[in-house]
PyMOL Python script that loads the backbone (N, CA, C, O; Angstrom):
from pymol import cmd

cmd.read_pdbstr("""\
ATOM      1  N   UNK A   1      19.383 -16.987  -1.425  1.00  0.00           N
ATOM      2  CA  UNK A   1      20.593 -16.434  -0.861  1.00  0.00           C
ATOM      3  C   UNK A   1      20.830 -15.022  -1.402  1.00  0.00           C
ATOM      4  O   UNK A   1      21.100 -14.032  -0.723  1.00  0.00           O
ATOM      5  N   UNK A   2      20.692 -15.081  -2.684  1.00  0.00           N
ATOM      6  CA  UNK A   2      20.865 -13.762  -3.290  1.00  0.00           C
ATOM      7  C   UNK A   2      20.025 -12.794  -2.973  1.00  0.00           C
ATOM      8  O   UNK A   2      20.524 -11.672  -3.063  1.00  0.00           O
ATOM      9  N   UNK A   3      18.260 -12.863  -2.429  1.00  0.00           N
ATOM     10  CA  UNK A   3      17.362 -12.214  -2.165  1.00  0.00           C
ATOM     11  C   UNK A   3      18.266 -11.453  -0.349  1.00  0.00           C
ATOM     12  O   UNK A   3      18.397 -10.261  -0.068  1.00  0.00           O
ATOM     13  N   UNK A   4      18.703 -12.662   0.500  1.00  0.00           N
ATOM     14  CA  UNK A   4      18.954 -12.120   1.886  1.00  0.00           C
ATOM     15  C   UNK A   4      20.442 -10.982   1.411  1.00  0.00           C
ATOM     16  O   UNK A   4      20.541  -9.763   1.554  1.00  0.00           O
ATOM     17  N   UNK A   5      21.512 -12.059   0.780  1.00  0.00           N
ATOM     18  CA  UNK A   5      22.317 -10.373   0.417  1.00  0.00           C
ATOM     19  C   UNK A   5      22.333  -9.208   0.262  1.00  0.00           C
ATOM     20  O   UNK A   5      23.020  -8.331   0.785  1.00  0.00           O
ATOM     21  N   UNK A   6      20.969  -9.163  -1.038  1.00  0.00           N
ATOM     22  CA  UNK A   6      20.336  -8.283  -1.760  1.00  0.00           C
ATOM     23  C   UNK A   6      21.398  -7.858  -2.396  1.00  0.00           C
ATOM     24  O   UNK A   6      21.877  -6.750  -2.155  1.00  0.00           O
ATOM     25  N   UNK A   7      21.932  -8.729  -3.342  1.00  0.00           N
ATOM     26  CA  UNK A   7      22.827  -8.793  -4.814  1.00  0.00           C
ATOM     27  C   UNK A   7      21.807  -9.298  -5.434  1.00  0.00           C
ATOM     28  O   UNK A   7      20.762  -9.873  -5.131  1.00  0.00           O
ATOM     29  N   UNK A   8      22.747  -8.697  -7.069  1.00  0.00           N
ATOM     30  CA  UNK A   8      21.874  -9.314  -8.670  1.00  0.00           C
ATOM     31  C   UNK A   8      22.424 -10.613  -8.344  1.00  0.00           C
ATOM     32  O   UNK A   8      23.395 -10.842  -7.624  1.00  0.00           O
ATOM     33  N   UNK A   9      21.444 -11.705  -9.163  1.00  0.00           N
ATOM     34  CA  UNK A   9      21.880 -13.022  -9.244  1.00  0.00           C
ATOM     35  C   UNK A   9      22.390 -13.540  -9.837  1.00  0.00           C
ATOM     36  O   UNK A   9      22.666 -14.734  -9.724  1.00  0.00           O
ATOM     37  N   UNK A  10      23.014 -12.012 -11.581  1.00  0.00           N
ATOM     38  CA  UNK A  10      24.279 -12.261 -12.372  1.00  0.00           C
ATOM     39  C   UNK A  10      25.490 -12.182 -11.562  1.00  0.00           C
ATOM     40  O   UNK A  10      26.532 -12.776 -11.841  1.00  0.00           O
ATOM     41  N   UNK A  11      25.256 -11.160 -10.188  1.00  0.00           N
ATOM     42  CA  UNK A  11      26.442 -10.777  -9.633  1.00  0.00           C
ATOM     43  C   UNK A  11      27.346 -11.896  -8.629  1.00  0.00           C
ATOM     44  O   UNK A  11      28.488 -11.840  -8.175  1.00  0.00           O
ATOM     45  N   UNK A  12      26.090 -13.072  -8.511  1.00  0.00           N
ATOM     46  CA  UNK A  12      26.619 -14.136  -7.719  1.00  0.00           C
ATOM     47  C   UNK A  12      27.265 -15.445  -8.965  1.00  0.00           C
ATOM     48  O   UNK A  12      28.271 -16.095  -8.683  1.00  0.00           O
ATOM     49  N   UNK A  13      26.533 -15.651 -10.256  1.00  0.00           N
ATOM     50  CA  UNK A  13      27.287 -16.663 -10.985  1.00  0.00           C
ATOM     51  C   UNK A  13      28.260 -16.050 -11.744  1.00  0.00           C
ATOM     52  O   UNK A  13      28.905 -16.540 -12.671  1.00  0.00           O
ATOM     53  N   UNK A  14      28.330 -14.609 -11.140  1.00  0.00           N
ATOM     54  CA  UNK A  14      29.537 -14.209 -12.376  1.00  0.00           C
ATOM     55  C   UNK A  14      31.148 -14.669 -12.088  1.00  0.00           C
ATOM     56  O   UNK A  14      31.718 -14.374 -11.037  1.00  0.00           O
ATOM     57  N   UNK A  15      31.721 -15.352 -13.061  1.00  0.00           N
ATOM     58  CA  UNK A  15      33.200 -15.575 -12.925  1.00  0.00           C
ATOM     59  C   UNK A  15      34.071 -14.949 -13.990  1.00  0.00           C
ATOM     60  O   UNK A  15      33.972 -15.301 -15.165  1.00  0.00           O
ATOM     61  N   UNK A  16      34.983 -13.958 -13.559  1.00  0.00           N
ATOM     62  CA  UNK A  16      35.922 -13.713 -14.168  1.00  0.00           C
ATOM     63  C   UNK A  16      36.752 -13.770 -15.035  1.00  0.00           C
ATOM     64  O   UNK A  16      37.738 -14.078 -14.365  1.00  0.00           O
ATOM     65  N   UNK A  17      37.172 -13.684 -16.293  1.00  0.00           N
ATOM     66  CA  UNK A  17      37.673 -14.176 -17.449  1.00  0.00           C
ATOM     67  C   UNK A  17      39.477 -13.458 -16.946  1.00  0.00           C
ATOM     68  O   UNK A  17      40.003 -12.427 -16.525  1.00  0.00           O
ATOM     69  N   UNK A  18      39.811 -14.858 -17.365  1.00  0.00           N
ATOM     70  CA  UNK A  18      41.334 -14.660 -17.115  1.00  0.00           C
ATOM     71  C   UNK A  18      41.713 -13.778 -18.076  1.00  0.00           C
ATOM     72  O   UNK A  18      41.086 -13.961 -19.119  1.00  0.00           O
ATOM     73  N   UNK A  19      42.618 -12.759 -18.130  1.00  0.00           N
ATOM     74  CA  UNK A  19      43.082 -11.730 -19.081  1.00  0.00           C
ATOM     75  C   UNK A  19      44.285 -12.157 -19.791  1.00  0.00           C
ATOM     76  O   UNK A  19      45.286 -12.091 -19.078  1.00  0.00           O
ATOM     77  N   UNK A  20      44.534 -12.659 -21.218  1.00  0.00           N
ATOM     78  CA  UNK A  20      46.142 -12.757 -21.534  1.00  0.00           C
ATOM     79  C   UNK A  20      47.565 -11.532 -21.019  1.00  0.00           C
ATOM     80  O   UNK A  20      47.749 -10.315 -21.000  1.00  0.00           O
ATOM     81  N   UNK A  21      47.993 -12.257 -20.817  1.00  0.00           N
ATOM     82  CA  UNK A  21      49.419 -12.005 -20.351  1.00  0.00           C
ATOM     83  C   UNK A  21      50.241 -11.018 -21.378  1.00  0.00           C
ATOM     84  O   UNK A  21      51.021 -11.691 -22.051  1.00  0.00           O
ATOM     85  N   UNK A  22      50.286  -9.781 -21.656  1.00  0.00           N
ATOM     86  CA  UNK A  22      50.462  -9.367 -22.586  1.00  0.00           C
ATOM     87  C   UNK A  22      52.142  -9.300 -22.575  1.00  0.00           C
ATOM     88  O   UNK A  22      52.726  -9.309 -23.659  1.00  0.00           O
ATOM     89  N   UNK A  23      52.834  -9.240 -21.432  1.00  0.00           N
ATOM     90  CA  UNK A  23      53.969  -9.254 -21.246  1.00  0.00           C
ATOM     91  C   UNK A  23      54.877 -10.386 -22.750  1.00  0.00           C
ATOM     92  O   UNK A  23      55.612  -9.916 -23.619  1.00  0.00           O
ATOM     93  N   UNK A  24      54.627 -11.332 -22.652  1.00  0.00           N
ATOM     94  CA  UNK A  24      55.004 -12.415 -23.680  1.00  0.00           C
ATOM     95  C   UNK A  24      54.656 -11.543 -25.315  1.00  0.00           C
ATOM     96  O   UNK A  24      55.577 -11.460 -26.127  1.00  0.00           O
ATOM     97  N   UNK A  25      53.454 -11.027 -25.598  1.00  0.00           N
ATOM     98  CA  UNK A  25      53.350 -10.449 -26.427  1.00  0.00           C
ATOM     99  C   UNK A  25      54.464  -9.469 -27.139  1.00  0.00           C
ATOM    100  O   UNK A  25      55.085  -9.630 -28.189  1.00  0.00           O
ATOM    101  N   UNK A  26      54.498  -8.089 -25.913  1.00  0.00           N
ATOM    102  CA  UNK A  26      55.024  -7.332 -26.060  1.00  0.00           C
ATOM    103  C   UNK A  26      56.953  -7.712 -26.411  1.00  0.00           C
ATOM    104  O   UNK A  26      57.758  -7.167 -27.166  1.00  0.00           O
ATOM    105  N   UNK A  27      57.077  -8.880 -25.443  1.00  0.00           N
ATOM    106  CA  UNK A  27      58.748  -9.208 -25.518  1.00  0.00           C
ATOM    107  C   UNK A  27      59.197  -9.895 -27.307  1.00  0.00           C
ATOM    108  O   UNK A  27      60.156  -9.656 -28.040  1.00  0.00           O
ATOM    109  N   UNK A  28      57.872 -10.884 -27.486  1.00  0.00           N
ATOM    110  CA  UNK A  28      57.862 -11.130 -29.033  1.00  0.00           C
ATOM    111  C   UNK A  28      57.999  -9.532 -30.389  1.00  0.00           C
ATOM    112  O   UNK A  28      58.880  -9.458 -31.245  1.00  0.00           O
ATOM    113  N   UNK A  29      57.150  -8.742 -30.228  1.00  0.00           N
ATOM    114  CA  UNK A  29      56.769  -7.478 -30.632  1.00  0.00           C
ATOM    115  C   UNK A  29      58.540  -6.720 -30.998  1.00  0.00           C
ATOM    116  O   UNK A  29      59.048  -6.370 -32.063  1.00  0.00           O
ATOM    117  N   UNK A  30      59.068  -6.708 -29.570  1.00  0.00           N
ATOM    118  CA  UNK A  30      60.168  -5.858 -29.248  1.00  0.00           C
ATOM    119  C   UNK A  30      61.278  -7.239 -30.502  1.00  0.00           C
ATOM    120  O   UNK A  30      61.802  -6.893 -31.561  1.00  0.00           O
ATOM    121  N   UNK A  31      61.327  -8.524 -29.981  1.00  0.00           N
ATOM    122  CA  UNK A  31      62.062  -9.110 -30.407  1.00  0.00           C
ATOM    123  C   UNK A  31      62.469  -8.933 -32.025  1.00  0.00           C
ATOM    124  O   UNK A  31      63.519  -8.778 -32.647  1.00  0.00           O
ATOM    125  N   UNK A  32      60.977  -9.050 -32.372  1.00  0.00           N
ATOM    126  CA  UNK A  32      60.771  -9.046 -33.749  1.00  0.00           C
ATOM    127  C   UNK A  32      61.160  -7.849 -34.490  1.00  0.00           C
ATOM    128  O   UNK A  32      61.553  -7.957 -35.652  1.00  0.00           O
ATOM    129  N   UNK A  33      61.066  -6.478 -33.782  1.00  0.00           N
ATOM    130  CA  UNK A  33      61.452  -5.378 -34.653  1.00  0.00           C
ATOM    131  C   UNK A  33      62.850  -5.598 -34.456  1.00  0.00           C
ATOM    132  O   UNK A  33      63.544  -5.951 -35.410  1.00  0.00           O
ATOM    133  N   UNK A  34      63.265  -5.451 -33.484  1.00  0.00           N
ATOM    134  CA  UNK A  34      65.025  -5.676 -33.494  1.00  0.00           C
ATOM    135  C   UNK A  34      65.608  -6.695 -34.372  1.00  0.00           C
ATOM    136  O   UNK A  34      66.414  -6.176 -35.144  1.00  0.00           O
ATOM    137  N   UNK A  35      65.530  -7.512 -34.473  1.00  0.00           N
ATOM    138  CA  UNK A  35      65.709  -8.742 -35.688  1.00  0.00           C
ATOM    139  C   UNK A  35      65.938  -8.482 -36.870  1.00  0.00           C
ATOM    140  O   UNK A  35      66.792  -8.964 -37.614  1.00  0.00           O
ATOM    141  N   UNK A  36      65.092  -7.626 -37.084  1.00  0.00           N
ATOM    142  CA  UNK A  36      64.845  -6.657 -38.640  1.00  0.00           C
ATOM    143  C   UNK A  36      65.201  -5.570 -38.626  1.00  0.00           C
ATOM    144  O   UNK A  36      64.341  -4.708 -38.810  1.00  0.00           O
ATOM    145  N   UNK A  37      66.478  -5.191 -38.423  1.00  0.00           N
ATOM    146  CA  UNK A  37      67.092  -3.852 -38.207  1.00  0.00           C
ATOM    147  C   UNK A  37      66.193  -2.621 -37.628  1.00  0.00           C
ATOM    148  O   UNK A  37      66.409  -1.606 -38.291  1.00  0.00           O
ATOM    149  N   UNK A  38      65.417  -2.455 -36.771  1.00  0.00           N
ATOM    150  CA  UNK A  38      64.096  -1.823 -36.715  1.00  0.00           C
ATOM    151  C   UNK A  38      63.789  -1.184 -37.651  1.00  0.00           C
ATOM    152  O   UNK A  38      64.156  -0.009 -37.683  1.00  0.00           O
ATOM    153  N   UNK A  39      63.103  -1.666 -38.611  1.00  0.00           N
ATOM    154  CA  UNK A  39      62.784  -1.595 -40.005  1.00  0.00           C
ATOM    155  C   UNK A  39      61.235  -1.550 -40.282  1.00  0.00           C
ATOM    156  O   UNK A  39      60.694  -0.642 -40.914  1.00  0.00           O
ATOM    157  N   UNK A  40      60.532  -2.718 -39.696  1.00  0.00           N
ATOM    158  CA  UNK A  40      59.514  -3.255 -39.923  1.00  0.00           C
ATOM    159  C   UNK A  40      58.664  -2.252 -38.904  1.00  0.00           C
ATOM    160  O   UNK A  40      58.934  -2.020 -37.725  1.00  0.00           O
ATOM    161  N   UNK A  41      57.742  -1.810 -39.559  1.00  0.00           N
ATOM    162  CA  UNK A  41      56.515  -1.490 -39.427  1.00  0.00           C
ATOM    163  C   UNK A  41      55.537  -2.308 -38.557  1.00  0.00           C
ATOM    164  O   UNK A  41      55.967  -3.452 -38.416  1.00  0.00           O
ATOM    165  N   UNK A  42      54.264  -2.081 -37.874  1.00  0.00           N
ATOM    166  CA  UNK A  42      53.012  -2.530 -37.850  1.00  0.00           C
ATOM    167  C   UNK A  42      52.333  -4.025 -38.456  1.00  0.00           C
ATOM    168  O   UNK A  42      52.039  -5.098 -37.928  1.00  0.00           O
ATOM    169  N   UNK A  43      52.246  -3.374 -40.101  1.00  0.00           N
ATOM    170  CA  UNK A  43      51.722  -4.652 -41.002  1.00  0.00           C
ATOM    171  C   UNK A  43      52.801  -5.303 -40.590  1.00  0.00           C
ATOM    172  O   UNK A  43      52.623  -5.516 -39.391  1.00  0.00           O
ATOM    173  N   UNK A  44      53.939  -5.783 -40.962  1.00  0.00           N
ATOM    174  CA  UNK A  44      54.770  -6.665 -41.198  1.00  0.00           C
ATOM    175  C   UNK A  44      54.943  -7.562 -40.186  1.00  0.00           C
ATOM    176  O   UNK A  44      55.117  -8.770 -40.347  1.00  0.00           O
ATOM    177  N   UNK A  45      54.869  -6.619 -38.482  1.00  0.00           N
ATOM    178  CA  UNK A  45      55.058  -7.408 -37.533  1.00  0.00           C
ATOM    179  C   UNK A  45      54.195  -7.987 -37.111  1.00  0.00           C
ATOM    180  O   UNK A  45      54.352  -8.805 -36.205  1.00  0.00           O
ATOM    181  N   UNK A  46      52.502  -7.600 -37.907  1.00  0.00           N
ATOM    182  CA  UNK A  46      51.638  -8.195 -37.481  1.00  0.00           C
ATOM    183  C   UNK A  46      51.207  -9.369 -38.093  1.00  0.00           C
ATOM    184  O   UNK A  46      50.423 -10.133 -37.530  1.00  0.00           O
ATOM    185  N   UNK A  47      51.854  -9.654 -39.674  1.00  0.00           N
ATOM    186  CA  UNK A  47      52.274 -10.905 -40.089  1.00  0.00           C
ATOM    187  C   UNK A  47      53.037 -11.762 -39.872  1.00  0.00           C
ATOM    188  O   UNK A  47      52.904 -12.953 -40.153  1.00  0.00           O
ATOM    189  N   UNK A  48      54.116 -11.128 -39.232  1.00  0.00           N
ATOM    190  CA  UNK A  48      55.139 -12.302 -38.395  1.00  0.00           C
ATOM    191  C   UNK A  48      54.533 -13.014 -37.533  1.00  0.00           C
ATOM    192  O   UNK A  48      54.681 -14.234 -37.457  1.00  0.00           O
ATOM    193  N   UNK A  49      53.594 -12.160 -36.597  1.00  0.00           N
ATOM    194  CA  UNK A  49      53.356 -12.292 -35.408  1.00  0.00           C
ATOM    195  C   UNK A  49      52.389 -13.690 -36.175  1.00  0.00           C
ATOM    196  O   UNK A  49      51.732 -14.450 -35.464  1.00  0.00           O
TER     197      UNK A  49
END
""", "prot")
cmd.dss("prot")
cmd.show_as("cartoon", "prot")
cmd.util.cbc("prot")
cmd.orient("prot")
C-alpha cells in the first residue's frame, strides 16, 4: 500500500503523541505565586509544583 501511495512506511504507522495541556499548568504556576504574596521565585515554585 505504501509502495502505490509512494509514502515512507514510518509515515503510515506513525501516530501522534498527545501533547499535555499546559493550560492547567500555567493556572497552578499563576495560583501558586499569588498565594505567596508574589514572592516566590522559579526554584520555589518549582518545588511546590
Amino acid at each position: 500500500m505504501c509502495d502505490v501511495l509512494q509514502i515512507a512506511r514510518s509515515i503510515f504507522y506513525y501516530e501522534a503523541k498527545e501533547q499535555p495541556n499546559e493550560d492547567d499548568i500555567t493556572e497552578l504556576i499563576v495560583e501558586i505565586f499569588h498565594k505567596n504574596r508574589k514572592a516566590y521565585g522559579t526554584r520555589k515554585i518549582k518545588v511546590k509544583l
